[in-house]
N, C-alpha and C positions, 0 to 999 in steps of 0.2 A: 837821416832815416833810411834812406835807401842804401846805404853801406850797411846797416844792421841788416837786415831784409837778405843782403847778397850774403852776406855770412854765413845767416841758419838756412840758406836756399843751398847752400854748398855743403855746408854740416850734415843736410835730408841723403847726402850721398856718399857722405865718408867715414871709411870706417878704422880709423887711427885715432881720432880725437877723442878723447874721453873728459878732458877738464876744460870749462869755459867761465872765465870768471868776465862780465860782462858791464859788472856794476858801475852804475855813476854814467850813465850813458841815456840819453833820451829816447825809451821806444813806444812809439806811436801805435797804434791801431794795426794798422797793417804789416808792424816788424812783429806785434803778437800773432798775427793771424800766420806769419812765417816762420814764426816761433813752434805752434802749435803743429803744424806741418811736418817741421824738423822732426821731432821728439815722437811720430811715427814710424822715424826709422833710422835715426840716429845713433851712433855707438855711445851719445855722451853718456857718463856716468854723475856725474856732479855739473850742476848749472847752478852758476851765481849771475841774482838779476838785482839784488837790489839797490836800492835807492837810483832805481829809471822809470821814475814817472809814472808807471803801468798804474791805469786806472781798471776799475771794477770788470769795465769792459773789455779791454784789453786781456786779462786776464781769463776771461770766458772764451776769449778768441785760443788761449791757451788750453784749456783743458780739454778737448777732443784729441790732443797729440799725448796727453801724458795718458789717458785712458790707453791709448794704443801703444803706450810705449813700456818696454820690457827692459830695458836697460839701466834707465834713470834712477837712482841708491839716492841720488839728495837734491831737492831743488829750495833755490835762499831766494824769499822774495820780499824779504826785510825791508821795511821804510815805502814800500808804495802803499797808494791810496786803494786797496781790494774791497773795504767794505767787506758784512757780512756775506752777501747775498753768492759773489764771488770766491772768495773764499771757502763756500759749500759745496757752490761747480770746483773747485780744483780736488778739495777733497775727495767728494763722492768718486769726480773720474777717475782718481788714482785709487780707491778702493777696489774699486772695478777691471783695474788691470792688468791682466798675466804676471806685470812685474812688480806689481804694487809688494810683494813678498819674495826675497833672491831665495837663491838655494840652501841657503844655511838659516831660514825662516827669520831673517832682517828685514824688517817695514821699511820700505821708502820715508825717507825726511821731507818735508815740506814745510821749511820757516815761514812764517810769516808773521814775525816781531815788530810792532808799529807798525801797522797796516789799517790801523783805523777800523778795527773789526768789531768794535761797539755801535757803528754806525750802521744803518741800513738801510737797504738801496731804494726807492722810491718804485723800483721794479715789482719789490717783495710784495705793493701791494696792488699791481698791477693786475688785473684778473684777465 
């Protein structure tokens, strides 16, 4: 966990990386909330995460970085557990983003295939 974390803590600064395929790897809580961090200022263009475990929350910890981020053209988050509720944070903040649309008027991609998005999160009815 703390090697993913160093990763996207060094990605937040570098600007040659454009492809991270990252899948099949276990990220916890806090490599998301480094994740989300990154992707505020990162040059990646394509991020692959799937099948790493990312739970609903996890993925919340994610979408404040991709609202800020202008670069990002496709993010794969295939085979995690996101639930609906999840799944809505990631959308809405990428709707919401500078980069959500590049130059040539192309939507950002965000998979999310088997992700358990018929389910929904106990949050949903949390008032």
């Amino acid at each position: 966990q703390e090697s993913s974390m160093a990763v996207f803590n060094g990605l937040a600064s570098n600007n040659t990386v454009t492809y991270l395929n990252a899948s099949w790897n276990g990220i916890d809580e806090n490599s998301c909330a480094e994740i989300g961090e990154c992707l505020k200022t990162c040059m990646l263009t394509e991020l692959d995460l799937n099948h790493c475990n990312i739970t609903g929350d996890g993925a919340r910890l994610i979408a404040p970085g991709l609202k800020k981020n202008k670069h990002l053209r496709k993010l794969i988050l295939d085979s995690n557990n996101l639930k609906q509720t999840a799944a809505r944070a990631l959308v809405k903040a990428s709707l919401a983003s500078e980069g959500h649309v590049d130059e040539n008027g192309v939507e950002r991609v965000i998979s999310m295939v088997d992700c358990n998005l018929q389910s929904v999160d106990s949050t949903t009815f949390n008032r």
